[in-house]
C-alpha positions as CSV (number, residue, x, y, z in Angstrom):
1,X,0.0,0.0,0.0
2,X,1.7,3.6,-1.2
3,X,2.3,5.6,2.3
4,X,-0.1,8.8,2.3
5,X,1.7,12.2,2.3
6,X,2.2,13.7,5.0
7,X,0.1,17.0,6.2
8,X,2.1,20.1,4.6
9,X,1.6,23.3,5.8
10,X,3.9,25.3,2.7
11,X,1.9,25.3,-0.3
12,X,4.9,25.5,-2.6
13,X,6.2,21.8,-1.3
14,X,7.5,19.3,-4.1
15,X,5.6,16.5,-4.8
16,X,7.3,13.0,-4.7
17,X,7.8,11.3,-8.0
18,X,6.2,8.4,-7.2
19,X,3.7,8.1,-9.6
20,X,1.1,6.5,-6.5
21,X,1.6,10.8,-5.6
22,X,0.5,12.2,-8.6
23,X,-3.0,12.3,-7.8
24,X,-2.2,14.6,-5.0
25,X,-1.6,17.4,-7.5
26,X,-5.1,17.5,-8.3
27,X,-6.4,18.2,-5.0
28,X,-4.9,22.2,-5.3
29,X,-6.9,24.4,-6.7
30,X,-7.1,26.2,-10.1
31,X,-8.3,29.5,-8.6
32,X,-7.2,32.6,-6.9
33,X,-6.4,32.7,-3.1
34,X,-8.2,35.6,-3.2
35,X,-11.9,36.0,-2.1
36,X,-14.2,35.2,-4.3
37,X,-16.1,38.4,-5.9
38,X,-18.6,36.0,-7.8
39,X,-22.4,36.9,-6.7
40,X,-24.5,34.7,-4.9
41,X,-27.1,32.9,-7.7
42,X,-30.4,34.1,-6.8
43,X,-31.4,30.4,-8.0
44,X,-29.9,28.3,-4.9
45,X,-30.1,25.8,-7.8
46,X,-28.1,27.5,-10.3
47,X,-24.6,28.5,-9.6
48,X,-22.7,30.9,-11.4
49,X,-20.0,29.8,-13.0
50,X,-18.6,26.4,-12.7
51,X,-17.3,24.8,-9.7
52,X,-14.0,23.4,-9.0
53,X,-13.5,20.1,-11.0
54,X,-13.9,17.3,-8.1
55,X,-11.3,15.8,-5.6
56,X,-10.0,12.5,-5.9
57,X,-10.9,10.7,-2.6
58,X,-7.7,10.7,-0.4
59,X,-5.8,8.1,0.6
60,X,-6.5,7.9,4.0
61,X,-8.7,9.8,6.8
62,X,-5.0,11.1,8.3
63,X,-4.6,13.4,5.1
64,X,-6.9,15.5,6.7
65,X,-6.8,18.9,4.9
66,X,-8.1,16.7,1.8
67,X,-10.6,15.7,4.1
68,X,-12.0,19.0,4.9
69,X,-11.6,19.8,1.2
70,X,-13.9,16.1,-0.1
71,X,-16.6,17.6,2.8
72,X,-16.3,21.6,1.8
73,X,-17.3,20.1,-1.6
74,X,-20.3,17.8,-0.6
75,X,-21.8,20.3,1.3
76,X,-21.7,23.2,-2.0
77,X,-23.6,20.4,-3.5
78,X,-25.9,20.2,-0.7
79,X,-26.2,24.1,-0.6
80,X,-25.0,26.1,-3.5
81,X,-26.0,29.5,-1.5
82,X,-22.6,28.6,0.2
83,X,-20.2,28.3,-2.4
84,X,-18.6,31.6,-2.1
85,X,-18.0,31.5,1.4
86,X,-16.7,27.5,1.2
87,X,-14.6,28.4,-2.0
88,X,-13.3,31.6,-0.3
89,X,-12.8,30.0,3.7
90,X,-11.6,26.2,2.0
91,X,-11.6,25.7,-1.7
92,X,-9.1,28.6,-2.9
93,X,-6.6,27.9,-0.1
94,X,-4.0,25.3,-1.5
95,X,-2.7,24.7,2.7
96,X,-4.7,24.2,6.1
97,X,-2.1,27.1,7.4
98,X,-3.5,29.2,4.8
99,X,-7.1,28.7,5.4
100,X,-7.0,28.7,9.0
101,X,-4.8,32.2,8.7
102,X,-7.6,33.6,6.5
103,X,-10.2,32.1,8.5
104,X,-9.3,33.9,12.0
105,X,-8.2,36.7,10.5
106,X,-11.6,37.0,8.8
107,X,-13.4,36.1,12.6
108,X,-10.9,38.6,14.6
109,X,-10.6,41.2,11.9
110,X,-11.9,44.7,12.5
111,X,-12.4,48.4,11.5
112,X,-8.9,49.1,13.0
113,X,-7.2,45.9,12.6
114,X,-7.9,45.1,9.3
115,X,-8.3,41.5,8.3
116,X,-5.2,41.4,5.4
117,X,-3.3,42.7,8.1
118,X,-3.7,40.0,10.9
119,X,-3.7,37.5,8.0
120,X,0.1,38.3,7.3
121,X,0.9,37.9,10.9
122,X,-0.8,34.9,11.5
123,X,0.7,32.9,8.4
124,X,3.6,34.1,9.8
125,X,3.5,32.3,12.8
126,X,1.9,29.5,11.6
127,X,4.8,28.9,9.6
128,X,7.9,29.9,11.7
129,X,7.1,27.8,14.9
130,X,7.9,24.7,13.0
131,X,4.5,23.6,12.0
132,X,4.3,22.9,15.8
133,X,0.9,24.6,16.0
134,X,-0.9,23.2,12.7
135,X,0.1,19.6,13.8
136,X,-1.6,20.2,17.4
137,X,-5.0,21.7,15.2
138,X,-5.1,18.8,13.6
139,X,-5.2,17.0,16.9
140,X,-7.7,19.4,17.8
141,X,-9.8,19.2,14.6
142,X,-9.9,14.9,15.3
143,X,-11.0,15.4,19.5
144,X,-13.7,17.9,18.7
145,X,-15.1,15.0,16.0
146,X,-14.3,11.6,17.7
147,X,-16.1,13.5,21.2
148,X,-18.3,15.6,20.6
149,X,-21.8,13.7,19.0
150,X,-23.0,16.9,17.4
151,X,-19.8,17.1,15.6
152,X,-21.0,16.5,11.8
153,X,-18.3,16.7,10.1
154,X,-14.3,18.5,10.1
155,X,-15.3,21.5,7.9
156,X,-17.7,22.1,10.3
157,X,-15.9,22.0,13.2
158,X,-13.0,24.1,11.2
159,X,-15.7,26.9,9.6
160,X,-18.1,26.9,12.6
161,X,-16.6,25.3,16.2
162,X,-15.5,28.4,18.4
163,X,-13.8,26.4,20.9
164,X,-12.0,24.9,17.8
165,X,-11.3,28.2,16.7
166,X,-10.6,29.9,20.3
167,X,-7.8,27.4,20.9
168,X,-6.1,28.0,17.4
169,X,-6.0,31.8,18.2
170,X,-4.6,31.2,21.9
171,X,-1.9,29.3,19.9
172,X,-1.0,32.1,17.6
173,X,-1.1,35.0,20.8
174,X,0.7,31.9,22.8
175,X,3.7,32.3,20.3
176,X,3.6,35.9,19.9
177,X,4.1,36.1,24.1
178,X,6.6,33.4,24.1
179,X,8.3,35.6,21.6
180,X,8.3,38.3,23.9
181,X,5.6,40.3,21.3
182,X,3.2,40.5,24.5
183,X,1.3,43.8,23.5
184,X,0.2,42.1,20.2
185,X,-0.6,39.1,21.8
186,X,-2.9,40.7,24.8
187,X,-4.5,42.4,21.9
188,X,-5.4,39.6,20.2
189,X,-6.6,37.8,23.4
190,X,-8.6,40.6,23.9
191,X,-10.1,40.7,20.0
192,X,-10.9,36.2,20.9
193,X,-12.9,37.4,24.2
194,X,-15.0,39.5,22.3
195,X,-15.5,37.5,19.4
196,X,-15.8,33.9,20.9
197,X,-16.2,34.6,24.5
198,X,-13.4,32.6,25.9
199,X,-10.6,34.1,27.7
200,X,-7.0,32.5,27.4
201,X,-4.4,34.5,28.8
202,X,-1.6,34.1,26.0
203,X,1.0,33.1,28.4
204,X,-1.2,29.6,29.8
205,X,0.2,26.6,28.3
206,X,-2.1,24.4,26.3
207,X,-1.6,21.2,24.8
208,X,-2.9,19.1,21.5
209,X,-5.9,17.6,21.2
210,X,-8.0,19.9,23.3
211,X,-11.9,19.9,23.1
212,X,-13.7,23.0,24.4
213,X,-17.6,22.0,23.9
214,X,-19.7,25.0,23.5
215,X,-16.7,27.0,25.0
216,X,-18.2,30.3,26.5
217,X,-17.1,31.6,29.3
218,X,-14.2,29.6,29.4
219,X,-11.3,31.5,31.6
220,X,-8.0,30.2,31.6
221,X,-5.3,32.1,33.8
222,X,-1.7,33.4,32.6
223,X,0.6,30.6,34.7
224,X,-2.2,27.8,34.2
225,X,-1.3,24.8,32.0
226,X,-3.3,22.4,30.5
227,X,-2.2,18.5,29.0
228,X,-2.5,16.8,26.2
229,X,-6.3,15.4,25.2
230,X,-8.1,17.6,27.6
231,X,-12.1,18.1,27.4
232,X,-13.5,21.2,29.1
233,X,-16.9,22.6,29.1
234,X,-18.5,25.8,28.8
235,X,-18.3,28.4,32.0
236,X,-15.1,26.9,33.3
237,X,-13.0,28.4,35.3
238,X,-8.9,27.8,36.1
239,X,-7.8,30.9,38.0
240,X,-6.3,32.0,40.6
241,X,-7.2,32.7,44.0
242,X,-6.3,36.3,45.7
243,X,-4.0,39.1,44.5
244,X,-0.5,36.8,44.4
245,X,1.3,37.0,41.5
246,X,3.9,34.5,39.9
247,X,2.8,30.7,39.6
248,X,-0.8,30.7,40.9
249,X,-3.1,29.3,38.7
250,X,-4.0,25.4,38.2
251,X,-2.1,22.5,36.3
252,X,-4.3,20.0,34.1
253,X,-2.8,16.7,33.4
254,X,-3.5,14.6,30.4
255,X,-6.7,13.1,29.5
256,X,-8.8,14.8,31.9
257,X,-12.5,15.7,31.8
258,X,-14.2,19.4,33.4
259,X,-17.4,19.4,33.6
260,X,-20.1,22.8,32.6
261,X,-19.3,25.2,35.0
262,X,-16.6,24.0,37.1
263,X,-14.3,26.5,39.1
264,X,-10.8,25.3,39.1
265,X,-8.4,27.8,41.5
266,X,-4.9,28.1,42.8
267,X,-1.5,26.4,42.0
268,X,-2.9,23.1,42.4
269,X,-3.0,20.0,40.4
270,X,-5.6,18.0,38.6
271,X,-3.9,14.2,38.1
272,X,-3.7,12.3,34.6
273,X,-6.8,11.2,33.6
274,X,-9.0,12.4,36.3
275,X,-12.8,13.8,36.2
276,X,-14.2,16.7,37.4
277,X,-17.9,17.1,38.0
278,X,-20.3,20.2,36.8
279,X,-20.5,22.6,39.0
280,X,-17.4,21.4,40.9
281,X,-15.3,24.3,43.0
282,X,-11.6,22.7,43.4
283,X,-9.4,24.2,46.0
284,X,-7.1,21.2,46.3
285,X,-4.8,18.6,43.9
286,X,-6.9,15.8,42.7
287,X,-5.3,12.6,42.3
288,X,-4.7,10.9,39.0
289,X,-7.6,8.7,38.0
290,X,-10.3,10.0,40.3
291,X,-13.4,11.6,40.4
292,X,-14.1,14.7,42.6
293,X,-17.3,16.4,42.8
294,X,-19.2,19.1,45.1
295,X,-18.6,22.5,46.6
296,X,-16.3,21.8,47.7
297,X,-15.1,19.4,45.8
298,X,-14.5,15.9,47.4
299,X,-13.2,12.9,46.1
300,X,-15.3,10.5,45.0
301,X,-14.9,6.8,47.2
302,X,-13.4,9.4,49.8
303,X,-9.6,10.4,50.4
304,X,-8.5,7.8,51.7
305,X,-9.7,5.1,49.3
306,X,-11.5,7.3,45.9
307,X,-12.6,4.7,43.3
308,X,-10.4,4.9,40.9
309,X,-11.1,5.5,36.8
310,X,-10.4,2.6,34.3
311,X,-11.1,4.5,31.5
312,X,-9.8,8.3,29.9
313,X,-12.6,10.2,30.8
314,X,-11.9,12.7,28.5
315,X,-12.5,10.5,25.7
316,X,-15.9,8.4,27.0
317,X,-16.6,12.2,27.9
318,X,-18.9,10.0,30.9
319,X,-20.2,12.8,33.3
320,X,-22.0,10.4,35.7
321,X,-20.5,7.3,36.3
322,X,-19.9,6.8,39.9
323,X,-20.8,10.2,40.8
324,X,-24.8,9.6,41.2
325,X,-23.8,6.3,42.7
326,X,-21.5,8.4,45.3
327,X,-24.5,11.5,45.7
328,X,-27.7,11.4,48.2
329,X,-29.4,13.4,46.2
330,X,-32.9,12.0,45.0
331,X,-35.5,13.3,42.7
């Protein structure tokens, strides 16, 4: 079986000469990067001008810009009203980094920070970390489909998912603080508050394959960090507690699940693969593999013996196991 290529983010990449490859030339596009200045057909049946010729399938689900580009396509046939913003957003870009540049620059754009001008910057970026932060979107783009039910399909969850979205952005300002460019990147923390409602300071630490379902009123802290295949729900908190300063907010290990409106503070530390229920208010470290629950929270089984997790909560996304079992509470 001929190996699939692997995910480039620089459009102007050589192809192999492997003939098994060749196909992959006909998956860029014929037309302008630009946006599309082609009217909208006032017959949704009927559209102007003819599309794109079609994509080969690709060789594998892993090739996953292709992906995105087989489903952009699908659904212009399903709803030709929305071929100028799918060829503008997905079709005309010939590289996810491209099309995820143009895209936030698009949702983050304004009257005084034009849109052309944030798309420079964040192609930029995108391209001189190393393709560091495309590879973790990726991860991002397969959590947000494998865990969230109402997840239809990538180009959804690229075009449409603000958590998706949201986390991309922090990634971009993340760089720009590292970088010690922290004026630009407050300001565009500031432009993904307003536009998305979640609120990552640029200098918290974030890992790949991160699913923020629904996402507002998410509030991360500046010192907090957060693992690798992490699920958090809307109205969650990790801050700090008081007016100290240096290290003070919370530490997420790997594989952990936050429940809907959760309150996280203080330099503690939530273990690998632990779950925290809605509504929870955590003031202490919770061991790896456990459940707490409550305000405040308490470990499920109790602290001296919790019952401990056999699966990666973060991926059965389970809210309830052992936590009605553990509660008093009837209806």
């Amino acid at each position: 079986m001929t190996a699939c290529l692997p995910l480039s983010g620089d459009p102007n990449a050589s192809l192999p000469s492997d003939p098994h490859h060749k196909m992959v030339k006909f998956c860029r596009p014929t037309f302008s990067d630009h946006l599309s200045s082609i009217p909208i057909s006032p017959n949704p049946h009927k559209i102007q001008d003819s599309p794109p010729p079609p994509l080969p399938p690709p060789c594998s689900d892993s090739d996953l810009w292709f992906k995105i580009r087989e489903e952009a396509r699908s659904d212009v046939e399903d709803e030709p009203i929305l071929s100028n913003y799918y060829i503008s957003s997905i079709l005309s870009h010939s590289s996810m980094d491209r099309a995820l540049a143009n895209h936030l620059s698009i949702k983050l754009g304004s009257s005084s920070l034009p849109s052309s001008t944030l798309f420079e910057l964040f192609l930029g970026v995108l391209r001189d970390d190393g393709g560091e932060i495309l590879r973790c979107g990726v991860r991002d783009l397969r959590a947000v489909k494998e865990r969230d039910p109402a997840c239809i399909s990538y180009v959804q969850c690229f075009l449409n998912y603000k958590g998706f979205l949201a986390v991309q952005s922090h990634r971009i300002a993340h760089k720009l603080w590292s970088d010690g460019r922290k004026v630009l990147a407050m300001l565009i923390q500031n432009r993904v508050s307003e536009t998305f409602a979640v609120d990552i300071h640029p200098g918290a630490e974030i890992g790949c394959g991160i699913l923020l379902d629904h996402a507002t009123g998410v509030v991360v802290g500046e010192t907090a960090v957060i693992g690798n295949d992490v699920s958090i729900l809307h109205h969650v908190t990790l801050g700090g507690t008081g007016k100290d300063s240096g290290d003070r907010h919370p530490k997420i290990g790997n594989g952990v699940l936050i429940g809907a409106g959760t309150c996280i503070l203080g330099n503690i530390k939530i273990g690998d693969r632990a779950k925290i229920g809605a509504g929870s208010v955590v003031l202490k470290d919770v061991p790896p593999r456990t459940t707490a629950v409550g305000n405040p929270a308490r470990l499920v089984g109790g602290k001296s013996n919790p019952i401990k997790l056999d699966k990666t909560p973060s991926f059965t996304m389970d809210h309830i196991s052992h936590i009605n079992e553990w509660s008093d509470y009837v209806i």
